[in-house]
C-alpha positions in Angstrom: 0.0 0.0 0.0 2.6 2.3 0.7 4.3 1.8 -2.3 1.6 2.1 -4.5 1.0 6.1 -2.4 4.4 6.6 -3.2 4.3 5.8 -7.1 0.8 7.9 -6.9 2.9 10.8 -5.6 5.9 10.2 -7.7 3.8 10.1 -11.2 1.8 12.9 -10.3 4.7 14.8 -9.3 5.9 14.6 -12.8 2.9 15.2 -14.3 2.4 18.8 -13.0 6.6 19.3 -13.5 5.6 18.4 -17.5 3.0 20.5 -17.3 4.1 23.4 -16.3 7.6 23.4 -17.9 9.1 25.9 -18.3 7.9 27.3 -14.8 10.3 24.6 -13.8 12.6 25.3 -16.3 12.9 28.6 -14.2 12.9 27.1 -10.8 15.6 24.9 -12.2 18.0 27.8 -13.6 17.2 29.5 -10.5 18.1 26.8 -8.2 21.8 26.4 -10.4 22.7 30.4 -10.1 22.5 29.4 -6.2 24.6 26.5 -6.2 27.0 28.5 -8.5 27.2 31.3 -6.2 27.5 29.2 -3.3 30.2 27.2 -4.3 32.1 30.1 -6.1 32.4 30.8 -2.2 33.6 27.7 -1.9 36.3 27.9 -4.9 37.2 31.7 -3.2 37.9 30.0 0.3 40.2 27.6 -1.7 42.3 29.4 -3.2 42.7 32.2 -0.4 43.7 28.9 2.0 46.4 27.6 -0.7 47.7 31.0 -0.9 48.3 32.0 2.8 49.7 28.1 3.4 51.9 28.9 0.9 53.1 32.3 1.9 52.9 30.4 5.4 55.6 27.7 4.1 58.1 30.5 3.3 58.6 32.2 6.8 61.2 30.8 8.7 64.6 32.5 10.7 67.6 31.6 9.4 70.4 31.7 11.8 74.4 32.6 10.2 77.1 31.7 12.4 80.6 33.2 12.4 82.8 31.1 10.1 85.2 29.8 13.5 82.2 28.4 15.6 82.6 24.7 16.1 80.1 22.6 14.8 79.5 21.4 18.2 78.5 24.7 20.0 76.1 24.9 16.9 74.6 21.5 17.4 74.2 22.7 21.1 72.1 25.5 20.2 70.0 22.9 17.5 69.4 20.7 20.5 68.3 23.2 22.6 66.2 24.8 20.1 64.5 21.7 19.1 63.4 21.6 22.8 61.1 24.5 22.3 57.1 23.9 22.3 57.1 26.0 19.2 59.8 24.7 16.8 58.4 22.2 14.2 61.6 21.5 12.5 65.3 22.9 12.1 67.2 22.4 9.3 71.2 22.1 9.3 72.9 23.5 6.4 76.6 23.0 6.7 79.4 25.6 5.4 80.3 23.6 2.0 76.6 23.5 1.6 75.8 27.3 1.6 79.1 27.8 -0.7 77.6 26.1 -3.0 73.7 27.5 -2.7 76.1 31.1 -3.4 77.8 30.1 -6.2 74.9 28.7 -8.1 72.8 32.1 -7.0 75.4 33.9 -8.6 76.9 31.9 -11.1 76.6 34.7 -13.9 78.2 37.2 -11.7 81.8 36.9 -13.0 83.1 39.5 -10.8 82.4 37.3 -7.6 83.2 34.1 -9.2 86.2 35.3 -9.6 86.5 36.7 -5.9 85.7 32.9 -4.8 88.3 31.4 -7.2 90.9 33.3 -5.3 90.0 32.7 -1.6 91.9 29.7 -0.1 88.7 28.3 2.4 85.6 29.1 2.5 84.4 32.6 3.6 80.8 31.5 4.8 79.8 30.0 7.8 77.0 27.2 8.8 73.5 28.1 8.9 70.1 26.8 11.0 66.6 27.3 9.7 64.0 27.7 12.0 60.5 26.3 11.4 57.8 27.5 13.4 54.7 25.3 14.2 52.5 29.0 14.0 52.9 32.3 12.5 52.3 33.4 16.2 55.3 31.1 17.8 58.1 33.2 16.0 58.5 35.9 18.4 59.3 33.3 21.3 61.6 31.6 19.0 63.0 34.9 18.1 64.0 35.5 21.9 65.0 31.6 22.2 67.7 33.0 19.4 69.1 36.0 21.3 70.0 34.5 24.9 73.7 36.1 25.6 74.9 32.7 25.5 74.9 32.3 21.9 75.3 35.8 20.8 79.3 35.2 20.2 78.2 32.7 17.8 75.9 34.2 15.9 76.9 36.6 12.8 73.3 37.7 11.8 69.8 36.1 11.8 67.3 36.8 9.5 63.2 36.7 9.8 61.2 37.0 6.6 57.7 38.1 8.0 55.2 37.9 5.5 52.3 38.9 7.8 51.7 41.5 5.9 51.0 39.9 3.0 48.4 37.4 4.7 46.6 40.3 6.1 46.3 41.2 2.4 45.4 37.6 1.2 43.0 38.0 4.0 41.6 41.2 3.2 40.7 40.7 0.5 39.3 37.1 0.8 37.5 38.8 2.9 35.9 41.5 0.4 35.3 39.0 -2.5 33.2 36.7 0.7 31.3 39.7 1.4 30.0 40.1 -2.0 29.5 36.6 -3.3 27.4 36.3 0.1 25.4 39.1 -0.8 24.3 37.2 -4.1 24.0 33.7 -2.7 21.2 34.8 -0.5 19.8 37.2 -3.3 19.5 33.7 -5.4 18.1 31.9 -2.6 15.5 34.3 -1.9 14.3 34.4 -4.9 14.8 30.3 -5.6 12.1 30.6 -2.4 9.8 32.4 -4.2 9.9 30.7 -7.3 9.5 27.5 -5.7 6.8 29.2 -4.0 5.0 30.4 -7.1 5.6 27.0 -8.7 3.4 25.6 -5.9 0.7 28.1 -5.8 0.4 27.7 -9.4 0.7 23.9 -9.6 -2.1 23.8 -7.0 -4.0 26.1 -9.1 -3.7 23.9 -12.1 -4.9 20.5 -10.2 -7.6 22.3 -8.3 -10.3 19.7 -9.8 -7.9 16.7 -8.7 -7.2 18.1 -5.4 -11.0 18.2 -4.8 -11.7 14.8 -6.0 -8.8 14.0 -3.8 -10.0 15.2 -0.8 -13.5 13.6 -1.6 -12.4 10.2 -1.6 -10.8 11.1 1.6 -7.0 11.5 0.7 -4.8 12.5 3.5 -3.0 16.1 3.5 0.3 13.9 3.6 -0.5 12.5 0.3 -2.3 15.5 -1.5 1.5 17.6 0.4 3.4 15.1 -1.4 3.1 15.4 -5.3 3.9 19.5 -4.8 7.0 18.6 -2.8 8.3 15.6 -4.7 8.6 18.3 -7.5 10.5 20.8 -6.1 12.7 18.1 -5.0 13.3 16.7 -8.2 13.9 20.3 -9.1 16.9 21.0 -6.5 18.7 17.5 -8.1 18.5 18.2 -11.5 19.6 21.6 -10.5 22.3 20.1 -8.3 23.4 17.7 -11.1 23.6 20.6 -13.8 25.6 23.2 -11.4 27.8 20.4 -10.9 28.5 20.4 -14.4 29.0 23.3 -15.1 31.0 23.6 -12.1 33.6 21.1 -13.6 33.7 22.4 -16.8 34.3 26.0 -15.6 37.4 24.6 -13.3 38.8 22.8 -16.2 38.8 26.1 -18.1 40.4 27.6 -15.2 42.9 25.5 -13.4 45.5 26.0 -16.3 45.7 29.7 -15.3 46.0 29.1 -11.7 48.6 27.4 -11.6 50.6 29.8 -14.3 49.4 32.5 -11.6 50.0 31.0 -8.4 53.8 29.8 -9.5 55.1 26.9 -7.0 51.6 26.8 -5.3 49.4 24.1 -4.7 45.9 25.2 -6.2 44.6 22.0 -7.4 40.6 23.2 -7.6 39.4 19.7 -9.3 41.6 18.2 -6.7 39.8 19.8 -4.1 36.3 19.5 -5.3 37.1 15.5 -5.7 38.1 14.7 -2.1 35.5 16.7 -0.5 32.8 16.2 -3.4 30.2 14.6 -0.8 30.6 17.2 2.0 30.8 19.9 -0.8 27.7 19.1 -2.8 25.9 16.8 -0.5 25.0 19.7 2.2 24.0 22.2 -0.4 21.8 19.6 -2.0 20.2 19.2 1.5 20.1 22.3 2.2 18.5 23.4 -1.2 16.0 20.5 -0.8 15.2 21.4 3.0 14.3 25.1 1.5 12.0 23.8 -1.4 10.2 21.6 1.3 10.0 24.7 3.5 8.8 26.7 0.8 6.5 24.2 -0.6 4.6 23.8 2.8 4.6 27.7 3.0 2.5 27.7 -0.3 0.4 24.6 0.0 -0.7 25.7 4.1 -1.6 29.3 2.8 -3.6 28.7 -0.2 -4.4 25.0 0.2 -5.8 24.9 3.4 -5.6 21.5 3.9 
């Protein structure tokens, strides 16, 4: 029996979405212009959280020892470094090691090639790279660095801080949200009253069936049902065409991210693949908990059932 109520609903769900197509039509574009907006939110949060974890990557405090410090003193200070809550890694490069990083920097600088070609030893001495677990860590691993007992050690330490530039990642992140927010809900305002509309005008169209309906002693569940079913199968089709599109515009697009965003991870298909179900599962619900919402809206004011 409840099968056979469920086909009912189902058939005469598509019934009135054939018969008033291109109402649905318009539900459906609708629907997609919210999923698109909605989820060029989620491409903008994307990209602004590839960017700052790359910017992120590239901070670090390089300390340059003198050129006579024993390579134990320095592995005393790595030891106790690595001690520190803060520190997530420290990277030893050795004498030899930054000779040759120099030369290769500036290996079409004659002038100091030949400089190098006439010293006997090497003029540079050992370096440590500091990696902090948080942007926020640096400044206690900043004072770790200048306790008086390594500052005969030390020639110079460097801190590249690139807050600056993730307060501008995040600025304007932040202006581009602001604005795509703005039209998500303008599209889901009026994907409500479409939906809505559709309803009223669906139950105007079956108004004969509805009575014979509630002759025969139909329950408001069932006669509820049809109206909703409808809208439903509008928010998947919608769903399934935004996805689509959704692709399609992110295959046209990744090329030029990653000529833009040099050395940075931006994989957008990537992104959309691993979290495809959490991405477009929870708008689908949501968009399917507002046409039900709507729906009932419509069918308890001018259905009175």
């Amino acid at each position: 029996m409840i099968l056979v109520t469920v086909k009912r609903s189902i058939l005469f769900a598509l019934q009135s979405f054939w018969r008033n197509i291109w109402l649905s039509l318009a539900t459906i574009f609708i629907i997609s212009l919210t999923f698109l907006s909605i989820n060029f939110l989620v491409v903008i949060n994307a990209i602004s959280d590839s960017a700052i974890a790359a910017v992120k990557d590239k901070i670090d405090v390089s300390v340059y020892f003198k050129q006579d410090v024993r390579e134990s003193k320095i592995a005393e200070m790595k030891s106790h470094m690595e001690t520190l809550p803060q520190v997530e890694r420290i990277v030893y490069i050795s004498p030899d090691e930054n000779l040759e990083v120099f030369k290769e920097r500036r290996k079409d600088d004659l002038v100091i090639q030949e400089v190098l070609a006439e010293l006997s030893g090497n003029p540079l001495g050992a370096t440590l790279v500091v990696k902090a677990k948080n942007l926020s860590d640096y400044s206690e691993i900043l004072k770790a660095i200048d306790n008086p007992a390594y500052a005969d050690l030390i020639e110079k330490k460097s801190y590249d801080d690139h807050q600056a530039a993730i307060e501008n990642i995040n600025t304007i992140t932040k202006n581009i949200k602001k604005g795509a927010w703005i039209i998500s809900i303008m599209f889901i305002i009026i994907a409500v009253l479409i939906v809505f509309n559709t309803v009223r005008i669906a139950i105007f169209t079956h108004q004969q069936e509805i009575g014979i309906m509630k002759l025969v002693g139909a329950t408001n569940g069932f006669i509820r049902s049809p109206f909703i079913l409808e809208n439903i199968f509008s928010g998947v089709i919608a769903c399934a065409i935004a996805v689509s599109v959704i692709y399609f515009i992110l295959s046209l697009v990744q090329p030029h991210l990653n000529n833009f965003f040099a050395g940075v991870d931006v994989n957008l298909i990537g992104y959309f693949n691993n979290n495809f179900i959490v991405i477009f599962g929870s708008q689908l619900v949501g968009i399917i908990i507002l046409n039900i919402i709507s729906s009932s809206l419509a069918l308890g004011k001018y259905l009175k059932v």
